[in-house]
C-alpha positions as CSV (number, residue, x, y, z in Angstrom):
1,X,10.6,8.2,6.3
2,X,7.4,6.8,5.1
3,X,4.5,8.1,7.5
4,X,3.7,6.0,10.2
5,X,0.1,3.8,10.6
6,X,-1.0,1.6,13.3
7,X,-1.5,-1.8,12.2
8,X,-4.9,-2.4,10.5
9,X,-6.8,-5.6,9.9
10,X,-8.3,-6.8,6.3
11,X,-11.8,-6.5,8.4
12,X,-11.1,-3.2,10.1
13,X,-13.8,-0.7,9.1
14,X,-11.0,2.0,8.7
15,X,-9.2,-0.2,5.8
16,X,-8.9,1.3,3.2
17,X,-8.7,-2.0,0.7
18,X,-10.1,-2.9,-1.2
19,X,-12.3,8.3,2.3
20,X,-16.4,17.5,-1.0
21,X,-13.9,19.6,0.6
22,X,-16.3,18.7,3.0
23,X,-16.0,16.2,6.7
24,X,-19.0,15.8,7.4
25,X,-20.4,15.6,11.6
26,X,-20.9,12.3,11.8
27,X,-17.7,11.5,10.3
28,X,-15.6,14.0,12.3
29,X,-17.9,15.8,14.9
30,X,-19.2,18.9,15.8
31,X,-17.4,21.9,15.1
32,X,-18.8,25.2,16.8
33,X,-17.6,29.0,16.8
34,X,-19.3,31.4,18.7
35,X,-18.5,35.0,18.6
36,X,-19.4,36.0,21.8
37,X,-19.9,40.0,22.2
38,X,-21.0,41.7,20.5
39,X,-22.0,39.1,17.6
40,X,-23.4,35.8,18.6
41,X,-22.5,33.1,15.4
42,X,-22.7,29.4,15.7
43,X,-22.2,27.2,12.8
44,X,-21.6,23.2,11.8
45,X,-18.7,23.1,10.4
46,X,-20.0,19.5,9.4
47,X,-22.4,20.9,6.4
48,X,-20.1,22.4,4.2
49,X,-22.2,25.5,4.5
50,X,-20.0,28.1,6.4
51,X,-20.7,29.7,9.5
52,X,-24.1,31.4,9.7
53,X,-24.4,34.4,12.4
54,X,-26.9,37.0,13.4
55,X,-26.5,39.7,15.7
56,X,-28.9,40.9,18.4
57,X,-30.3,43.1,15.8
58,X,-30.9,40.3,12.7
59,X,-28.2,41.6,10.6
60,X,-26.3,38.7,9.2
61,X,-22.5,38.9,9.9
62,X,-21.4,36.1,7.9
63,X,-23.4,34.5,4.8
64,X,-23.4,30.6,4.8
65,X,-21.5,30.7,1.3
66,X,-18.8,31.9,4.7
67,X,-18.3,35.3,3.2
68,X,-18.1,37.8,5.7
69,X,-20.3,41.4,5.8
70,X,-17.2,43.2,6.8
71,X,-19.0,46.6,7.8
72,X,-20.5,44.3,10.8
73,X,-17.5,41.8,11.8
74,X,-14.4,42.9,10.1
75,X,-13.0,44.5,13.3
76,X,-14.9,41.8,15.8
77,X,-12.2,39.4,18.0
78,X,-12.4,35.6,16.3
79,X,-10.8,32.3,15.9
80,X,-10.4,31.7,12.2
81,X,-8.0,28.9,12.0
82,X,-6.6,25.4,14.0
83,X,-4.5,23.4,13.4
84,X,-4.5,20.6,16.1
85,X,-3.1,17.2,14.8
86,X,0.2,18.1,12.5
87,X,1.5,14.7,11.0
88,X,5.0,15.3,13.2
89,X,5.5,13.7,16.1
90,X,3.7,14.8,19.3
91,X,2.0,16.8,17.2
92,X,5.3,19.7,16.8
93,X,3.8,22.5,15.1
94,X,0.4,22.7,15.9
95,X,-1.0,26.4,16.0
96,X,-3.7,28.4,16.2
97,X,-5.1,31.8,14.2
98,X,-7.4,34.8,15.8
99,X,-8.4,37.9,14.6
100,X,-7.6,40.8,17.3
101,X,-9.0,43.8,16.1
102,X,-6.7,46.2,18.8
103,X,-3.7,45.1,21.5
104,X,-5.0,44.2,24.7
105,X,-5.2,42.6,27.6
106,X,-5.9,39.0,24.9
107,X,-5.8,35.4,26.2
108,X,-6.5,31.9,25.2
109,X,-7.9,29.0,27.5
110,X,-10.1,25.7,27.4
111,X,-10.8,25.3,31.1
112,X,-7.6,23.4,32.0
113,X,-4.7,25.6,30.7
114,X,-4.6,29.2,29.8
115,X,-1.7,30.5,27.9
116,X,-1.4,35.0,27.2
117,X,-1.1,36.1,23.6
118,X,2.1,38.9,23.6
119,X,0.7,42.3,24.8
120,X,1.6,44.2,21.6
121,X,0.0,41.6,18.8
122,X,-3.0,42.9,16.6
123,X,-4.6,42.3,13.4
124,X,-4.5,38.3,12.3
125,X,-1.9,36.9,13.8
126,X,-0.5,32.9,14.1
127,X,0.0,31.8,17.9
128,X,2.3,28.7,18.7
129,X,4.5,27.5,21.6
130,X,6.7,25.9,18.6
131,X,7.5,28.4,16.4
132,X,10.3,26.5,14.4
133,X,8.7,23.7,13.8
134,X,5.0,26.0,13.3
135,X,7.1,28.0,10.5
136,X,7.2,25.8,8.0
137,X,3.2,24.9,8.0
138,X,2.8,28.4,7.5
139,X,3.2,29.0,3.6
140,X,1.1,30.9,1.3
141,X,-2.1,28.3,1.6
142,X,-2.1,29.5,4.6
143,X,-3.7,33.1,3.9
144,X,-6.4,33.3,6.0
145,X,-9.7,34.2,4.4
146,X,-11.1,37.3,6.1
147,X,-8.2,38.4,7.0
148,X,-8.5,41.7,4.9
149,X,-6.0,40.6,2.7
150,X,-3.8,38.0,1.5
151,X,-0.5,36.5,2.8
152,X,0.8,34.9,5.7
153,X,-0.2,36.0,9.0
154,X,2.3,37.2,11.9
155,X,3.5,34.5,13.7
156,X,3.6,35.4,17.9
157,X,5.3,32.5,20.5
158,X,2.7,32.1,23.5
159,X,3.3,32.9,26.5
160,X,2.5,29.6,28.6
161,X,1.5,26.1,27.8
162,X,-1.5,26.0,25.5
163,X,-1.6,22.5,23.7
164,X,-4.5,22.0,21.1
165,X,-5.9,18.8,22.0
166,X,-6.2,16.4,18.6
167,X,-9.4,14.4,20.5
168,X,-11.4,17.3,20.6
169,X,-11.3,20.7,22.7
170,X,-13.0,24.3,23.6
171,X,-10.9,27.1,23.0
172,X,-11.9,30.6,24.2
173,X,-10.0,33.8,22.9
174,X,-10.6,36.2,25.8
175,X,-10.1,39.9,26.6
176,X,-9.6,40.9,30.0
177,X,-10.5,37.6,31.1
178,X,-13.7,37.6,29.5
179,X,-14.6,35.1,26.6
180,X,-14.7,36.8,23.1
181,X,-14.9,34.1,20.7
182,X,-15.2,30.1,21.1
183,X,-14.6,27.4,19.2
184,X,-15.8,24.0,20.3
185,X,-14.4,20.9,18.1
186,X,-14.2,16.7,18.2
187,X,-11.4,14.9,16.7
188,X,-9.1,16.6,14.5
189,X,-8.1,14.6,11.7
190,X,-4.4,14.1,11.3
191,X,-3.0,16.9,9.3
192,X,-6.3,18.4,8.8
193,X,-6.6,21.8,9.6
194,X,-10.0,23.8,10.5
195,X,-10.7,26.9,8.9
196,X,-14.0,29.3,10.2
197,X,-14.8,30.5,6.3
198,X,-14.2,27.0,5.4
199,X,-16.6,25.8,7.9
200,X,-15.3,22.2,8.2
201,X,-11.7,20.5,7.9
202,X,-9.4,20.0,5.1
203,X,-6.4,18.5,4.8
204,X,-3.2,20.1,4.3
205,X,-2.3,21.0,0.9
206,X,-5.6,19.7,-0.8
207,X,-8.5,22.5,-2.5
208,X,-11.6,21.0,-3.0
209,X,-12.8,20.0,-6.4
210,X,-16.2,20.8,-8.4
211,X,-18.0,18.0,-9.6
212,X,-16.8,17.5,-13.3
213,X,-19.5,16.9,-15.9
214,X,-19.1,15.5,-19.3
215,X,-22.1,15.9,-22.1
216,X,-22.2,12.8,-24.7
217,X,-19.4,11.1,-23.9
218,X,-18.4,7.7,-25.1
219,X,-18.7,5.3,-22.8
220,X,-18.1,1.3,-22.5
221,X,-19.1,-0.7,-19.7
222,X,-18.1,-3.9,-18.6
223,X,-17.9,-6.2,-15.5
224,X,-14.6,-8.2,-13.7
225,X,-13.8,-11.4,-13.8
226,X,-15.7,-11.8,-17.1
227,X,-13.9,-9.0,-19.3
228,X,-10.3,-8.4,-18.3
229,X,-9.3,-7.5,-21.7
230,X,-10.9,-4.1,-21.7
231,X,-9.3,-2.3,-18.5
232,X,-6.0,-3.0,-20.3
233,X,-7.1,-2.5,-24.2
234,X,-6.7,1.1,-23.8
235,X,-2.9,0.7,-22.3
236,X,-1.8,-1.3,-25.9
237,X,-3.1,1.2,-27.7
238,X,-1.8,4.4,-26.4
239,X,0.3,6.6,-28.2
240,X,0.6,9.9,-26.8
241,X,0.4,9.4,-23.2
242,X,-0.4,6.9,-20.3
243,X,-1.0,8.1,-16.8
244,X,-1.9,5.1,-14.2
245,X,-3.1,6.0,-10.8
246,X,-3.8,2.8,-8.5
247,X,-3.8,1.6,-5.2
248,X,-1.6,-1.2,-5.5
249,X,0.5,-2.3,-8.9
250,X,1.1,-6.0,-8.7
251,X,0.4,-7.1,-12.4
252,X,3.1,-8.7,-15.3
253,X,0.3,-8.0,-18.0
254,X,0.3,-4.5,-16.9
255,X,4.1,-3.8,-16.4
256,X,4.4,-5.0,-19.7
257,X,2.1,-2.6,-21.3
258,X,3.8,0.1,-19.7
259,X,7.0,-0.7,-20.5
260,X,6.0,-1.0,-23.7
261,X,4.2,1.8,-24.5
262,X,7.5,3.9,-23.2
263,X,9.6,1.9,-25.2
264,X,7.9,3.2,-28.6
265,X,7.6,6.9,-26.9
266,X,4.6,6.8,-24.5
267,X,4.6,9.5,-22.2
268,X,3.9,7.2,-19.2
269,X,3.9,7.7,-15.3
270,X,2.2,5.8,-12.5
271,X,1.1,7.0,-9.2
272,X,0.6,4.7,-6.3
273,X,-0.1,3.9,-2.5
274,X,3.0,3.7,-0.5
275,X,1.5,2.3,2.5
276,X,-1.5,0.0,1.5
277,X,-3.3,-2.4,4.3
278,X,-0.8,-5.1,4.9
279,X,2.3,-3.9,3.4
280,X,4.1,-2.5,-0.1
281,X,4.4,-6.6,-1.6
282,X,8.0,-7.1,-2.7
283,X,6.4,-8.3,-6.0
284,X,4.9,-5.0,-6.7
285,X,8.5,-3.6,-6.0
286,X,10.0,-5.9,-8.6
287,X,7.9,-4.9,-11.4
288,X,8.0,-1.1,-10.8
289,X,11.9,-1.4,-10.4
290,X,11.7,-2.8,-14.1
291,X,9.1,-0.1,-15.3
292,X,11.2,3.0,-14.0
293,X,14.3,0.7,-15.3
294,X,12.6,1.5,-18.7
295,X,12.2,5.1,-18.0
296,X,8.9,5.8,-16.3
297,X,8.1,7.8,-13.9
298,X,6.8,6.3,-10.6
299,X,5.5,8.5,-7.4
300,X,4.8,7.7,-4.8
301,X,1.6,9.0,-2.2
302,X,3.9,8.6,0.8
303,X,5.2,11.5,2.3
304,X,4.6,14.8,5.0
305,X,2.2,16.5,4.7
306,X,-0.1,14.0,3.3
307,X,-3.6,15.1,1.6
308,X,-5.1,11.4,2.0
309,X,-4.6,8.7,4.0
310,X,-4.6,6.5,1.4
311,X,-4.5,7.4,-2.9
312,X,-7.0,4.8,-3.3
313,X,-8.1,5.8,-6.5
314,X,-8.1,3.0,-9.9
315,X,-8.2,4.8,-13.0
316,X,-5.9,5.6,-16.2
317,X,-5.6,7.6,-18.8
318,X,-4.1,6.7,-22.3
319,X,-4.3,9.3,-24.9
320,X,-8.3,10.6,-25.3
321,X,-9.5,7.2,-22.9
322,X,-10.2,6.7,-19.8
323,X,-10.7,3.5,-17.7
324,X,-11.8,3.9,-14.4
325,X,-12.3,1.0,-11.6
326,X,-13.5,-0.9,-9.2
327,X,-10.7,-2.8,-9.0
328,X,-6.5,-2.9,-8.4
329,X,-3.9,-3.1,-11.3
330,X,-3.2,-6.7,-10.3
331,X,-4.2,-10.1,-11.4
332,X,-7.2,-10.9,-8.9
333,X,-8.2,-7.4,-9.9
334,X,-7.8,-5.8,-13.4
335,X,-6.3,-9.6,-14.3
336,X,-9.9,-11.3,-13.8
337,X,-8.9,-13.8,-11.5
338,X,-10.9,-13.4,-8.7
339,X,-12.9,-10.5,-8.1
340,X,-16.1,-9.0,-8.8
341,X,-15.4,-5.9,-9.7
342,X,-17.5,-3.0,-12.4
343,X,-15.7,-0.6,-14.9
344,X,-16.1,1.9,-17.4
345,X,-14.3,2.9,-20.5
346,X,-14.7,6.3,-21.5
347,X,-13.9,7.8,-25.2
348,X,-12.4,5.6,-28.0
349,X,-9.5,4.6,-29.8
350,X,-10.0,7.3,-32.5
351,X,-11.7,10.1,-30.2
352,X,-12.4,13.4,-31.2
353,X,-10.9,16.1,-28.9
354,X,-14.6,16.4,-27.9
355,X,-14.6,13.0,-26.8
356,X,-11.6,13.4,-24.8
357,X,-13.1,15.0,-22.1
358,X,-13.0,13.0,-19.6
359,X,-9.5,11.6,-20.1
360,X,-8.6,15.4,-19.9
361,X,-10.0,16.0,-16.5
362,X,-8.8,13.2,-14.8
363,X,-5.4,13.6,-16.5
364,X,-5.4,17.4,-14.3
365,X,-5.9,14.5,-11.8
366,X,-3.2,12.5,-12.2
367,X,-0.8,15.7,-12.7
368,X,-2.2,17.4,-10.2
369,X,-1.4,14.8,-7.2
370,X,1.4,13.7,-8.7
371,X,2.8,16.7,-8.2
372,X,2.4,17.4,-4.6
373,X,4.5,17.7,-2.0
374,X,3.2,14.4,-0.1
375,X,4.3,12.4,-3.6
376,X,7.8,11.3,-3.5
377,X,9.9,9.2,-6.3
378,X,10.4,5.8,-6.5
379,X,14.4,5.9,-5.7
380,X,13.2,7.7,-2.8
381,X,10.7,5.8,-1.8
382,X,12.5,2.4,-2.3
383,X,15.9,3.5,-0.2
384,X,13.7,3.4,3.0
385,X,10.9,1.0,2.7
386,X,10.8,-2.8,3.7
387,X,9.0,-5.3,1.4
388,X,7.0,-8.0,1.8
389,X,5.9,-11.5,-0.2
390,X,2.5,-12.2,-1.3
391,X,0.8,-14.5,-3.4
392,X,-0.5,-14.1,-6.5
393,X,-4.4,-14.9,-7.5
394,X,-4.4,-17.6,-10.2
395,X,-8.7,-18.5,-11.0
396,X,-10.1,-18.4,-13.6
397,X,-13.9,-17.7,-14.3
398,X,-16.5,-18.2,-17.1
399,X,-17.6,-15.3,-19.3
400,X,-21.1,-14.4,-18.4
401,X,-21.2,-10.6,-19.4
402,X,-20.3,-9.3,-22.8
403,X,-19.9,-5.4,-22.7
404,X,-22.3,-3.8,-24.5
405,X,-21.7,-2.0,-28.1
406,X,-20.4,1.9,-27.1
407,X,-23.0,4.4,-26.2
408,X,-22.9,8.0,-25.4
409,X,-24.0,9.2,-22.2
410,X,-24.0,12.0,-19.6
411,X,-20.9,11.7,-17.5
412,X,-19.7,13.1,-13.6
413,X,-16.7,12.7,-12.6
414,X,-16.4,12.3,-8.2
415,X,-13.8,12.7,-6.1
416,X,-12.7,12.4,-2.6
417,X,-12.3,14.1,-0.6
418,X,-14.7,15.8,-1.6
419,X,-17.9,16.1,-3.5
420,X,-18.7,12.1,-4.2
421,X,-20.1,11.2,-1.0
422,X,-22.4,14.4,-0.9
423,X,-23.4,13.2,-5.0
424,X,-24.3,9.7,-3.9
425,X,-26.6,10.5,-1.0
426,X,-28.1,13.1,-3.3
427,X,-28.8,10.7,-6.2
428,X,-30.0,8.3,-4.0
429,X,-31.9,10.7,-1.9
430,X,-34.0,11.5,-5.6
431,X,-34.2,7.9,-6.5
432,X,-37.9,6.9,-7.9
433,X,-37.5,3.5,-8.8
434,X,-34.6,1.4,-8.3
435,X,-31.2,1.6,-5.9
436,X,-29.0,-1.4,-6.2
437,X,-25.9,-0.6,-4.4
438,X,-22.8,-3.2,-4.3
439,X,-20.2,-2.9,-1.7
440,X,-17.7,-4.8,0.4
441,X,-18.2,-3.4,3.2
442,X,-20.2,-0.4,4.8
443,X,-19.4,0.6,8.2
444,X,-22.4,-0.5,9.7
445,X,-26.6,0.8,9.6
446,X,-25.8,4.1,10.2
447,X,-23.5,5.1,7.6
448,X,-24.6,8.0,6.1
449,X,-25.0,5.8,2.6
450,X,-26.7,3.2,4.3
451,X,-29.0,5.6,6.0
452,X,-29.7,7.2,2.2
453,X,-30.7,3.3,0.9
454,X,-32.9,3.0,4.1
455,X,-34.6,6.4,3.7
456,X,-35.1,5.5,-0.1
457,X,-36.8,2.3,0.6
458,X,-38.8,3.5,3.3
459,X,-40.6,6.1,0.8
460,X,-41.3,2.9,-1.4
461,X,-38.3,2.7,-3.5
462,X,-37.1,-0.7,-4.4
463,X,-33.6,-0.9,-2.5
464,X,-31.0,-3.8,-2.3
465,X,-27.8,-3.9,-1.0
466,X,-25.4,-6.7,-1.7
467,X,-22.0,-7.3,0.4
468,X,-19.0,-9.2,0.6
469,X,-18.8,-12.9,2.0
470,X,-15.0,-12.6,2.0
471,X,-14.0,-13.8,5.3
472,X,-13.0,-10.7,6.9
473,X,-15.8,-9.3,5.8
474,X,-18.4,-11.7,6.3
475,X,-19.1,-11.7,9.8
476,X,-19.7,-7.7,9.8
477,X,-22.1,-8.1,7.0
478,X,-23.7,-10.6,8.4
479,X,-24.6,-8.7,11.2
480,X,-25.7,-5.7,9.0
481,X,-28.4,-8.4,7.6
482,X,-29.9,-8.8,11.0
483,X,-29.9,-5.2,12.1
484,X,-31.7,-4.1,8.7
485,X,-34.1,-7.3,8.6
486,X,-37.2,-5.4,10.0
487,X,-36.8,-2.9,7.1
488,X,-37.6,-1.9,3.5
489,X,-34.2,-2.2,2.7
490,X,-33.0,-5.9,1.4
491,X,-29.1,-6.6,2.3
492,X,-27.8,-10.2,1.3
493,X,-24.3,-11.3,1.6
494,X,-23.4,-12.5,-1.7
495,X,-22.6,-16.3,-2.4
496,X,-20.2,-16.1,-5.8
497,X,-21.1,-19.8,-6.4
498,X,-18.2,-20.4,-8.8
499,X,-18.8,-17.3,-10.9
500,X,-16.4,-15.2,-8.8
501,X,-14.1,-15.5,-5.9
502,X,-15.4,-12.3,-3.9
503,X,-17.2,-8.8,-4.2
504,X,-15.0,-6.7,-4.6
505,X,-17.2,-4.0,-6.4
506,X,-18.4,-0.6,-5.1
507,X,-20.9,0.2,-7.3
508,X,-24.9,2.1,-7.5
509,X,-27.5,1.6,-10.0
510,X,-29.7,5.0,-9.4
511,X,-32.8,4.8,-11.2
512,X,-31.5,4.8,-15.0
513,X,-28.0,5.9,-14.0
514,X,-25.2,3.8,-12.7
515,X,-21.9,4.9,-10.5
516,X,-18.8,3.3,-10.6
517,X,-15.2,3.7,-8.8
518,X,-13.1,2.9,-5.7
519,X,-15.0,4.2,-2.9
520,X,-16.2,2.2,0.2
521,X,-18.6,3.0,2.1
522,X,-16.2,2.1,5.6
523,X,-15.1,5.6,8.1
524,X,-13.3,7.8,6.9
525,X,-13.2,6.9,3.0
526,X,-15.4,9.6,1.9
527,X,-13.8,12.2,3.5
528,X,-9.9,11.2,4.2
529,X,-8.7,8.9,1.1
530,X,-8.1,10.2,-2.5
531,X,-11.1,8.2,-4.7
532,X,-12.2,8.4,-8.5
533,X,-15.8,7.5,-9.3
534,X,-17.9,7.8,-12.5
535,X,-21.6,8.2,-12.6
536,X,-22.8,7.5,-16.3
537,X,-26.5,8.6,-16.7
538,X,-27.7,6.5,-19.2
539,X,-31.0,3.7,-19.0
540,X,-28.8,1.4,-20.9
541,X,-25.7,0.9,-19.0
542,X,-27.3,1.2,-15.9
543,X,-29.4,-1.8,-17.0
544,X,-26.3,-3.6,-18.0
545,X,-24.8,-3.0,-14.7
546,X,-28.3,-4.3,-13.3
547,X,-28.5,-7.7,-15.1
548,X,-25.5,-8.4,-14.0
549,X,-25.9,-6.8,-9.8
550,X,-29.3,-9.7,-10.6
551,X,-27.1,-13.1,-11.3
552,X,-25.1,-12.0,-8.1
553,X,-28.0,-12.0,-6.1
554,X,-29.1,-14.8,-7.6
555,X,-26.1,-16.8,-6.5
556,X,-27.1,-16.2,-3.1
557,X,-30.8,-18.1,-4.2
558,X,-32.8,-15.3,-3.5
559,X,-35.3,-13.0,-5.8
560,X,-35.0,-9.7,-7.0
561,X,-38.4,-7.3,-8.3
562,X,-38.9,-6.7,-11.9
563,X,-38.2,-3.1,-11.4
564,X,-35.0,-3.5,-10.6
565,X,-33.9,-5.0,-14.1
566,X,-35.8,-1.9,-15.7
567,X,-38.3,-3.6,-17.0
568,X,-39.5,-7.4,-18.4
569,X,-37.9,-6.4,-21.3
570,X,-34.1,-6.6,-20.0
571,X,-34.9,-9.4,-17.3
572,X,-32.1,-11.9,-17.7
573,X,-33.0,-14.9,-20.4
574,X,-34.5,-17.9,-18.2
575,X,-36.2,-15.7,-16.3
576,X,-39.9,-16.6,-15.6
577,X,-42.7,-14.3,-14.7
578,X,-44.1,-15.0,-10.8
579,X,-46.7,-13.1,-8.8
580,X,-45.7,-9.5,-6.9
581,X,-43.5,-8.2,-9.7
582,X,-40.5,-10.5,-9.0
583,X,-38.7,-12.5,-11.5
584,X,-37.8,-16.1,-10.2
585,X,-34.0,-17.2,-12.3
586,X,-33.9,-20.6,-13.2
């Protein structure tokens, strides 16, 4: 069956609508282990870092990279797995790993219940009160690092009640009734488990990824509502292969383009959502019946275990391009009939294998996810899910923003979860001049992106921050106005004045480079949801992206500094020169 989710409003700061290997503290809490004789170690398993410890001696037994000095630790007692919050019901399965150098007299408690670990277990061993259902979460990712090798560990049944609270808990392994090792956690994210040479919490089935970079790359930028003929260029063109990952699929234009393309021998496959905020629309059903009807392959994000909570991610990939998004594959979206939304176009239509670069990584993406064991078919999918109706956007909007003539450019490529979150503060973090950041929503002042933008325009950095005024949003941002009003930082809520129907963008212009892709700033997005972004480090595109972040804020009547457009050289036309380095628009 699909996996279950509680009921989540549009304005709900855990929406993913539009989540570094590493969760951070603020996001998930405070993870602690303590070895406690003879090595004391404590560590954040919030920093990504490892778990730092020194003895009573200064000898480091275990390096913050989370690589152990063996000759110290290798035979000390230690927790080095959890596994709290399974995605089965009540939690089945849940286990624990320690380390016990000898059999003994071993024991596990967290003030309330205390269960004994079988007299004659040793070495790294696996402790459950559920062993069937336990089992099957131990496969080969699973091989505990430190261990001394490589494997499964031995799986022992406890002896007593011991559940592994999913809110948060303090475990002690103990010997002779004397704490050993302790591990102190908050919430456990759903199918998440915790491991110590990880040093924070991952979610089952998913490696971390390294930031991807891309020297002189081709890129094209453009800007939704006004251009919604390049997103979908690429797609016509294709003739070796066309992957589409997406959020939601609710376009004709697009179903036509893939059908299409694998009627004249396309390799094409899609990868979507299965449970997106407010329901799989029946009309997104319809059109992917007809694409797999024409021999596509569709897959689903929607099954146990599941990596993300929601494959949030808007990009494609047709032979040596890529597109990647802002925005859905569906008419208010990709169709430019409502949204403000940014985009990039990597490579061109006669790329070199060189230029391909990009298209090549995020096509290991595609394959990569697509391939999991969370990703189910569409048959499969379909047999057990109910559908619902929903309109269709149907605006149209003036043309405001040619894209710019091709350039090449320096090129990342962020995920999540993952490393784009931890990029983004960074970049912003090292900003001199200018941080425009465009967002629908942010999940309030002390977002860890929002605290970045305050910290930046606190040491003088021009900093603005523009926000949806869709109505689930509006009264949130609103208030995000008035708590930030005594600062540096300048937050409007955008009025779209007829040149758009809402922001939909989630965007950062960074000095001269601009970032671009699905992620919002709400809970949980940077670290729990799959999302593609694109930082293109070039003075030009960023100032493209920057006219265009200025005529939003304009809409909304109020002035932006000549800094922020780069210069009085790329102010928008109309503009007029006023006192204090601001331009006033006409």
């Amino acid at each position: 069956m699909p996996r279950a989710r509680s009921p989540v409003s549009p304005a709900s700061s855990r929406a993913a609508s539009d989540s570094t290997a590493s969760v951070t503290a603020v996001a998930l809490g405070l993870l602690v282990l303590t070895t406690v004789a003879p090595v004391a170690a404590v560590g954040d398993a919030g920093t990504g870092s490892g778990v730092a410890g020194v003895d009573p001696e200064g000898a480091v037994a275990q390096s913050n990279d989370g690589t152990e000095n063996r000759t110290l630790v290798a035979e000390q007692p230690r927790i080095l797995e959890l596994f709290p919050n399974p995605t089965a019901a009540e939690n089945r399965g849940e286990y624990l790993v320690v380390r016990l150098p000898e059999r003994g007299n071993w024991s596990l408690s967290d003030g309330y219940y205390e269960a004994a670990v079988p007299a004659n277990a040793s070495g790294v061993v696996a402790l459950s009160m559920d062993p069937a259902n336990t089992t099957p979460l131990l496969d080969d990712e699973t091989a505990v690092a430190g261990s001394g090798g490589t494997g499964e560990p031995e799986l022992r049944v406890l002896d007593g009640y011991f559940p592994l609270a999913a809110s948060g808990d303090r475990i002690e392994l103990r010997r002779n009734g004397t704490a050993v090792a302790v591990v102190d956690y908050d919430r456990a994210p759903e199918g998440h488990r915790w491991r110590a040479d990880w040093g924070e919490w991952r979610p089952r089935g998913y490696d971390p990824r390294p930031v991807v970079r891309t020297e002189n790359a081709t890129v094209t930028p453009f800007v939704l509502p006004d251009s919604p003929e390049i997103p979908v260029e690429p797609l016509r063109a294709a003739d070796d292969r066309l992957l589409l990952a997406g959020y939601t699929l609710g376009s004709e234009r697009v179903a036509d383009l893939l059908v299409a393309a694998a009627d004249r021998g396309v390799e094409v496959r899609v990868l979507i959502e299965g449970s997106p905020v407010g329901g799989f629309s029946a009309r997104s059903a319809r059109l992917l019946d007809r694409i797999v009807a024409a021999g596509v392959e569709v897959r689903v994000l929607d099954g146990n275990p599941e990596r993300f909570r929601f494959h949030h991610a808007k990009y494609a990939v047709a032979d040596d391009r890529a597109i990647v998004l802002t925005e859905n594959w569906k008419a208010s979206g990709t169709g430019g009939r409502t949204n403000r939304g940014w985009g990039v176009v990597t490579g061109t239509s006669r790329s070199s294998t060189d230029d391909g670069a990009v298209a090549n990584d995020l096509a290991a993406l595609f394959r990569e996810d697509a391939a999991a064991s969370d990703a189910r078919s569409w048959s499969s999918f379909r047999n057990d899910t109910e559908f619902h109706e929903s309109g269709t956007a149907n605006e149209s909007y003036p043309t405001r923003f040619e894209p710019p003539a091709a350039t090449t450019a320096d090129v990342e490529l962020l995920t999540t979860p993952g490393n784009a979150a931890d990029r983004l503060v960074a970049r912003i973090d090292a900003a001199d001049d200018r941080v425009l950041g465009v967002v629908p929503r942010t999940g309030g002042p002390d977002n860890r992106i929002v605290r970045a933008l305050r910290r930046a325009a606190e040491r003088g950095v021009d900093v603005h921050l523009l926000l949806s005024s869709a109505w689930y949003d509006r009264e949130e941002n609103r208030a995000l106005v008035d708590e930030l009003a005594d600062e540096p930082i300048e937050v409007a809520v955008s009025q779209p004045r007829g040149r758009f129907g809402k922001i939909h963008a989630k965007g950062l212009v960074v000095d001269d480079t601009a970032v671009v892709g699905s992620l919002n700033w709400n809970e949980g997005a940077a670290t729990e949801n799959r999302e593609v972004l694109l930082a293109v480090e070039d003075g030009s595109v960023a100032d493209f992206y920057a006219r265009a972040y200025a005529a939003d804020w304009r809409g909304g009547g109020v002035h932006l500094p000549i800094g922020l457009l780069g210069g009085l050289g790329v102010a928008l036309a109309g503009a007029g020169v006023i006192a204090r380095r601001e331009v006033a628009f006409v």
